[in-house]
KOLSENU-230797 format. One line per field, with one value per residue (C-alpha): residue number from 1; x, y, z. Coordinates in steps of 0.2 Angstrom, whole numbers, plus 5000, padded with zeros to 4 digits. Each point is the difference from the previous one (the first is absolute). Example, Ala and Ser with C-alpha at 12.3 -4.5 7.8 and 13.67 -1.06 7.14 Angstrom:
! residues 2
resi = c(1/2)
px = c(5062/5006)
py = c(4978/5017)
pz = c(5039/4997)
! end
This chain:
! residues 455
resi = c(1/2/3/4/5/6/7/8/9/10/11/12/13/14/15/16/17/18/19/20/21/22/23/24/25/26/27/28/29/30/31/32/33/34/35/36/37/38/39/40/41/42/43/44/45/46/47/48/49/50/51/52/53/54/55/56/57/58/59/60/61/62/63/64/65/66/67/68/69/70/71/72/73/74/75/76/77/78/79/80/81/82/83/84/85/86/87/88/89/90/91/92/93/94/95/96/97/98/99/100/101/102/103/104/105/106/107/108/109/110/111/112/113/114/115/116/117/118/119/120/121/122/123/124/125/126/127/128/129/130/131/132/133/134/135/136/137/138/139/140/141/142/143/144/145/146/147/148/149/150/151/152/153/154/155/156/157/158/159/160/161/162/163/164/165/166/167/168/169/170/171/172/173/174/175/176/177/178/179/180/181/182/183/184/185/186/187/188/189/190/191/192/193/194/195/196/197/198/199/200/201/202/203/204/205/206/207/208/209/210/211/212/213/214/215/216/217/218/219/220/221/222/223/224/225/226/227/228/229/230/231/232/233/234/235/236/237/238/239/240/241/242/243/244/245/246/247/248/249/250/251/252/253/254/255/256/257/258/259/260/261/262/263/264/265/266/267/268/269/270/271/272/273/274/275/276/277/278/279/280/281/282/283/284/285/286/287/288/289/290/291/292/293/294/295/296/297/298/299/300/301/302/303/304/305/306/307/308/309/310/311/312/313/314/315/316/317/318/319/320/321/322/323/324/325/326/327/328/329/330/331/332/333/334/335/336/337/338/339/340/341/342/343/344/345/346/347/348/349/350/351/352/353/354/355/356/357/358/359/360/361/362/363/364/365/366/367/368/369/370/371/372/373/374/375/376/377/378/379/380/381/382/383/384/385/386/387/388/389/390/391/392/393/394/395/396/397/398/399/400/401/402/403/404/405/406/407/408/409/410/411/412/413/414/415/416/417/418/419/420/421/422/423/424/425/426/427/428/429/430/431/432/433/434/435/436/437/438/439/440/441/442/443/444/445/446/447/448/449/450/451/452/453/454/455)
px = c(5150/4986/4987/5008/5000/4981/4997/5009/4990/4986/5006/5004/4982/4991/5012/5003/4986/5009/4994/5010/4998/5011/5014/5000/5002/5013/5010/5001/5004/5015/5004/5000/5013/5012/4999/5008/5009/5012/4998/4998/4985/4980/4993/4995/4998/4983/4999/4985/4994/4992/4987/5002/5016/5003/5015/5007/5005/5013/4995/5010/4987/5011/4992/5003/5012/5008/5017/5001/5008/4999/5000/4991/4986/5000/5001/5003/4987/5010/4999/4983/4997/5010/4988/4985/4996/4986/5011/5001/5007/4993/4995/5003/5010/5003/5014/5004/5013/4996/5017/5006/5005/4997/5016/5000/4997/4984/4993/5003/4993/4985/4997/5000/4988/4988/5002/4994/4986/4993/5002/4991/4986/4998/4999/4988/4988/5001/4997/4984/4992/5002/4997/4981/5001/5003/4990/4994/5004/5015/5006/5017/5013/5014/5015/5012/5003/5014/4999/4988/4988/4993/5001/4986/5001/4982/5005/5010/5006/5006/4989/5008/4987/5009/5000/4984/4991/5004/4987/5009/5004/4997/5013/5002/5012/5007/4987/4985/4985/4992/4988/5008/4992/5007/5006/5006/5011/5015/5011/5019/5017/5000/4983/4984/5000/4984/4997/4985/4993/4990/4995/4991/4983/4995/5006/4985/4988/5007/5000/4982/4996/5007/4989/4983/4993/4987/5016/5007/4985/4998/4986/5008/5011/5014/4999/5016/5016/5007/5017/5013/5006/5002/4992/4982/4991/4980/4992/4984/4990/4984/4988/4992/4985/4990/4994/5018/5009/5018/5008/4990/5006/5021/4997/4993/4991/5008/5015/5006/5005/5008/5008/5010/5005/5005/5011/5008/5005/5009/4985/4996/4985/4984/4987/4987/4988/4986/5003/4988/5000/4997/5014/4994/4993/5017/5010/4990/4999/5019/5003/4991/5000/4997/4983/4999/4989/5002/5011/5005/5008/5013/4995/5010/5011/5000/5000/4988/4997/4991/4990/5000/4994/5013/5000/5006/5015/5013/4991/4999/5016/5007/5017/5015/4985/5001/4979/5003/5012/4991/4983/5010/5008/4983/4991/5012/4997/5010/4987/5001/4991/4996/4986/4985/5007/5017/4988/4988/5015/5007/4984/5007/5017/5009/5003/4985/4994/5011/4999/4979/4993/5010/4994/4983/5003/5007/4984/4989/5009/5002/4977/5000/5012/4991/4982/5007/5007/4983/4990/5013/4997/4979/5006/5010/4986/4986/5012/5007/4981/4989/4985/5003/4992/4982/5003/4992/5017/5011/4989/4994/4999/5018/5009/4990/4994/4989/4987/4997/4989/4991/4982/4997/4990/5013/5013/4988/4995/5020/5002/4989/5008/5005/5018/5001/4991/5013/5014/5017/5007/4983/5005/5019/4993/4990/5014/5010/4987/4998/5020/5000/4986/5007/4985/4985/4983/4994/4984/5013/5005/4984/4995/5014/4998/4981/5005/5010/4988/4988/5013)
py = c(4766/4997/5003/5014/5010/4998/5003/5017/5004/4998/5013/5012/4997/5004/5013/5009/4998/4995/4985/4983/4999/5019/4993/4984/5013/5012/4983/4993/5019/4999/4982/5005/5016/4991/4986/5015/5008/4983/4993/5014/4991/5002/5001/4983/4997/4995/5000/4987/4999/4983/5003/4983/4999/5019/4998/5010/4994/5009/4998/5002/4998/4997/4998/4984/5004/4991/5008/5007/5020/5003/4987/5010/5003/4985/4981/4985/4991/4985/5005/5003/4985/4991/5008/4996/4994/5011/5014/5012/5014/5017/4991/5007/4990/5005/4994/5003/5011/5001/5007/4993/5014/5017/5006/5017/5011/4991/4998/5020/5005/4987/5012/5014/4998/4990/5014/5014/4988/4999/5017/5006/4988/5005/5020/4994/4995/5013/5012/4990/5000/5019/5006/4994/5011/5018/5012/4992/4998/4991/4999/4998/5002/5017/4991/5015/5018/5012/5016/4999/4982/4990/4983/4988/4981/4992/4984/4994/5016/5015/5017/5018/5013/5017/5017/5006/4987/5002/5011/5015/5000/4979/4992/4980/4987/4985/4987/5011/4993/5011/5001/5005/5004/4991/5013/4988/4984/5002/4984/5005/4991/5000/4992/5006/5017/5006/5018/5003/5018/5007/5017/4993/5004/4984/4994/5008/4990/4986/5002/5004/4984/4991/5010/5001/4983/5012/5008/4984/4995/5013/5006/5015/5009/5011/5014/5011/5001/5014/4997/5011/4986/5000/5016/4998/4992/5000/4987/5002/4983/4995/4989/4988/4995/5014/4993/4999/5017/5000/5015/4990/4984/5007/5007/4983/5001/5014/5002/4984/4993/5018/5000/4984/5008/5016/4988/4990/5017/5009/5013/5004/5011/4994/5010/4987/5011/4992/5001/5010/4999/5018/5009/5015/4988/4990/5016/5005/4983/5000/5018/4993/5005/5016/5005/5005/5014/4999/4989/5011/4993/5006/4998/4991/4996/4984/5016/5008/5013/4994/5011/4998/5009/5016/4989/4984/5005/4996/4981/4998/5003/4991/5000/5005/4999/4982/4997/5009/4990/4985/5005/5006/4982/4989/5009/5003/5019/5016/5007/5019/5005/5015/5007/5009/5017/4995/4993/5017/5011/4984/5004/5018/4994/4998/4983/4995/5010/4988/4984/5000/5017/4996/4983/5007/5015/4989/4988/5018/5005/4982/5002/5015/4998/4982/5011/5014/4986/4991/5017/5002/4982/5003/5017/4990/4988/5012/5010/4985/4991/5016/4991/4993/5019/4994/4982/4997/4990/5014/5017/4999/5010/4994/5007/5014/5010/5008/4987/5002/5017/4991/4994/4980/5005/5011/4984/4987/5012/5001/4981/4996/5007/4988/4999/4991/5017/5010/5000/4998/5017/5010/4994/5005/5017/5000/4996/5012/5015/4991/5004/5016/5005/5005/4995/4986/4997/4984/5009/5007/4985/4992/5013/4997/4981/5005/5011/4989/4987/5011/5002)
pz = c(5068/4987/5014/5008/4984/4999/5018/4997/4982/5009/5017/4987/4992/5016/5010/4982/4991/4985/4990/5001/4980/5001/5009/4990/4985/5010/5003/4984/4990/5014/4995/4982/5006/5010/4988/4985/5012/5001/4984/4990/4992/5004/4982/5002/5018/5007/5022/5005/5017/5005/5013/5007/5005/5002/4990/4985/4984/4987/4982/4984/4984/4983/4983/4990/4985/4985/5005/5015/5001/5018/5011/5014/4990/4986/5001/4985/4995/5002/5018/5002/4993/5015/5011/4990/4982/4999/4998/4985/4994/5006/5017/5019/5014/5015/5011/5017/5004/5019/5008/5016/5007/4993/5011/5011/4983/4994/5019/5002/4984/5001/5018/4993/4986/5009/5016/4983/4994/5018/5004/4984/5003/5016/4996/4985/5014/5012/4986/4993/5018/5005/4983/5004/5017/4989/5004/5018/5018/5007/5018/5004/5012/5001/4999/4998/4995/4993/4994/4988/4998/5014/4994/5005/5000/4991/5002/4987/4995/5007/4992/5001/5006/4989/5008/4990/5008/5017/5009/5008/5018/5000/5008/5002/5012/4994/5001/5000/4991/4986/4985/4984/4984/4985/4987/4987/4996/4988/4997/4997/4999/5015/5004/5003/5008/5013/4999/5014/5009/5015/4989/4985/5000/4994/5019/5005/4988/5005/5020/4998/4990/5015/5012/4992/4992/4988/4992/4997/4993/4989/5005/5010/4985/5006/4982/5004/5013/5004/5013/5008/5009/5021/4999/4992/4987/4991/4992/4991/5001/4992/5001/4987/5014/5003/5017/5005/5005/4994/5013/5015/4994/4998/5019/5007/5017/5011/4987/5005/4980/4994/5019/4993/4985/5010/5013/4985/4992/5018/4999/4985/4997/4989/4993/4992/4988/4989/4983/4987/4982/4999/5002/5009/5013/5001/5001/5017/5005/4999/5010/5016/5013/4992/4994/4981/4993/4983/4989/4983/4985/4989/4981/4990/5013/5014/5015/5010/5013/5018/5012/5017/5014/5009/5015/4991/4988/5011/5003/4979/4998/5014/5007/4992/4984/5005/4995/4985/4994/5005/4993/4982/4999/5004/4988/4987/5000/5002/5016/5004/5016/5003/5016/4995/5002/4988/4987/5000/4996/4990/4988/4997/4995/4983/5002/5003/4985/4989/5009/5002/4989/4984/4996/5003/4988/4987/5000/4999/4985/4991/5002/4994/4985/4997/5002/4985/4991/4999/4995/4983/4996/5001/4986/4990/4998/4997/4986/4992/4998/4994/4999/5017/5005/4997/5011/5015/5006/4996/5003/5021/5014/5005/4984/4996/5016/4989/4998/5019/4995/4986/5002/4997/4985/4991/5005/4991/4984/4997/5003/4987/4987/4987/4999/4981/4995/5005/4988/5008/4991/5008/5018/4997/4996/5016/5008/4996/5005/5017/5000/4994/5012/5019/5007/4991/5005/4999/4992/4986/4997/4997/4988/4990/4999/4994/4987/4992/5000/4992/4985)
! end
């Protein structure tokens, strides 16, 4: 018996993947269970397996007392010190208290809780393991359908593929083999729960690793996905070597690596574009197979307005708006296109007066309010420093036009004027018939500045 026990912890250790250590456990918690449920006392029972003989061993520890209160969890002294004299009080003993037959009760009970403990174990591993595969690429097997999931078998667990991520139009058979995208892992009550898809765009990525070694590498970088899945999709990839080209590289010789993608996804188109740092080239990039004219942004806003040629509107917007749409989501921006003659009258319209002219007006009128403002700081400084009239720093060509029409000579005989021989009150009074006067010379000014010197 002792060896067929082993021999079974160890069956459950390899077709399980549970540990022999955690069933050891799960037993003796359902020793300890059945052992209460009997007896009606566990506080002081201990279960012990002996590796050797494969046996378990019922325990009841009981602490040594002067007088004993509850003989299911006390013992004398004098008892102890039957057992052994190097007993005192305070000390543990443990006896055995191994029933021979726990009886129908116990046995079921035991069952049930070492059936739970396995159980749990068990959906504790499977979770671990695919927790690690979130966000990657399982194959698996359709196992069944109803009205909303497919469920697909991974293995050790059964994943549920959700409406959203079933590609339109897709339909499977029991037992057919296919690639699903991990969405995310979520361990319930009820055990660990799969939740995978076949339109996240991510699947892409991840397809792509599997075809092209420099993507995998990294040195192939697919930038931005943008997917209507089963219908089309764009990627924009760059590339970190510039010897390497990243569209090129995607295609594969004759197609044959994006043709892999295209057969995995039942015909999905894909648009592989380079991607740009500048927007405006991005944008066109993005619109192929279009050609783009002009690229104009919105200020202030994360829009713009694309050109393209009469002949080449219907090809930018696509069908049903479809390359639009695809362009707006790779690049992250709201794309208007409009053909060379829309855009002409477009100029002439009031919206583009207020998306484009307005901004533009406004930055005119914040120069010329900063230029004004600038000009009454120059007055306020010459009116507030009088004797700042006669200084070189403060009296120039830039804040007085008049200087312009006076010779160098007449400029230097009025800079070497001594300013400490002026009195402040006489350069006030100069002042003041400067601003009286409508209209000052510079050669009025000097005289006056002479005169008073004279005094």
């Amino acid at each position: 018996m002792s060896k067929q026990l082993i021999q079974a912890f160890e069956m459950l250790e390899q077709e399980k993947g549970i540990s022999k250590d955690t069933i050891i456990d799960a037993v003796q918690s359902a020793l300890v269970f059945a052992y209460k449920r009997n007896f009606d006392q566990a506080q002081n029972v201990e279960v012990v397996f002996d590796d050797k003989k494969g046996s378990f061993h019922v325990y009841s520890v009981k602490e040594v007392v002067e007088t004993v209160m509850d003989s299911n969890l006390e013992v004398s002294l004098e008892d102890a010190l039957e057992i052994n004299r190097g007993y005192e009080i305070g000390d543990k003993i443990r006896f055995e208290v191994t029933p021979e037959d726990f009886g129908r009760i116990a046995a079921q009970t035991a069952k049930q809780v070492i059936t739970q403990r396995l159980r749990e174990a068990e959906r504790e591993i499977i979770y671990e393991e695919f927790i690690d595969y979130e966000d990657d690429l399982l194959t698996g097997t359709v196992e069944r359908q109803d009205r909303r999931y497919i469920y697909v078998n991974l293995g050790k667990i059964e994943a549920v593929l959700t409406p959203e991520g079933q590609i339109p139009g897709e339909y499977f058979q029991p037992h057919d083999r296919i690639q699903v995208y991990v969405e995310r892992v979520e361990n319930t009550t009820k055990g660990p729960q799969i939740y995978v898809s076949r339109t996240h765009p991510n699947m892409l990525k991840r397809l792509f690793e599997q075809e092209v070694p420099e993507i995998y590498d990294g040195t192939v970088e697919i930038r931005a996905i943008a997917r209507e899945a089963g219908d089309r999709s764009k990627l924009a990839v760059y590339s970190n070597d510039p010897n390497v080209d990243p569209v090129g590289t995607c295609v594969g010789p004759r197609g044959s690596r994006v043709q892999t993608v295209v057969n995995e996804l039942k015909g999905e188109n894909m648009d592989i574009i380079e991607w740009d740092e500048d927007p405006a080239v991005l944008i066109a990039n993005a619109l192929n197979p279009a050609d783009v004219l002009a690229v104009h942004f919105v200020p202030n806003e994360q829009a713009c307005v694309v050109v393209v040629p009469d002949n080449h509107l219907s090809l930018a917007i696509g069908k049903r708006g479809q390359n639009a749409r695809l362009a707006a989501k790779l690049t992250g921006y709201k794309i208007d296109i409009k053909s060379e003659t829309e855009y002409e009258d477009y100029q002439d319209s009031e919206e583009y007066k207020e998306k484009f002219l307005q901004d533009q007006n406004s930055e005119a009128e914040s120069e010329e309010v900063e230029s004004l403002l600038n000009d009454v700081n120059v007055e306020e400084e010459l009116m507030s420093d009088p004797a700042a009239l006669a200084s070189d720093s403060l009296v120039s060509e830039e804040t007085d036009p008049l200087l312009s029409e006076v010779s160098a000579d007449d400029q230097a005989g009025f800079e070497n004027y001594d300013e400490e021989n002026i009195h402040p009150d006489d350069m006030e009074e100069i002042v003041s018939d400067v601003e009286e006067s409508d209209e000052v010379t510079y050669d009025e000014l000097l005289d006056e500045g002479q005169d008073l010197e004279k005094e």
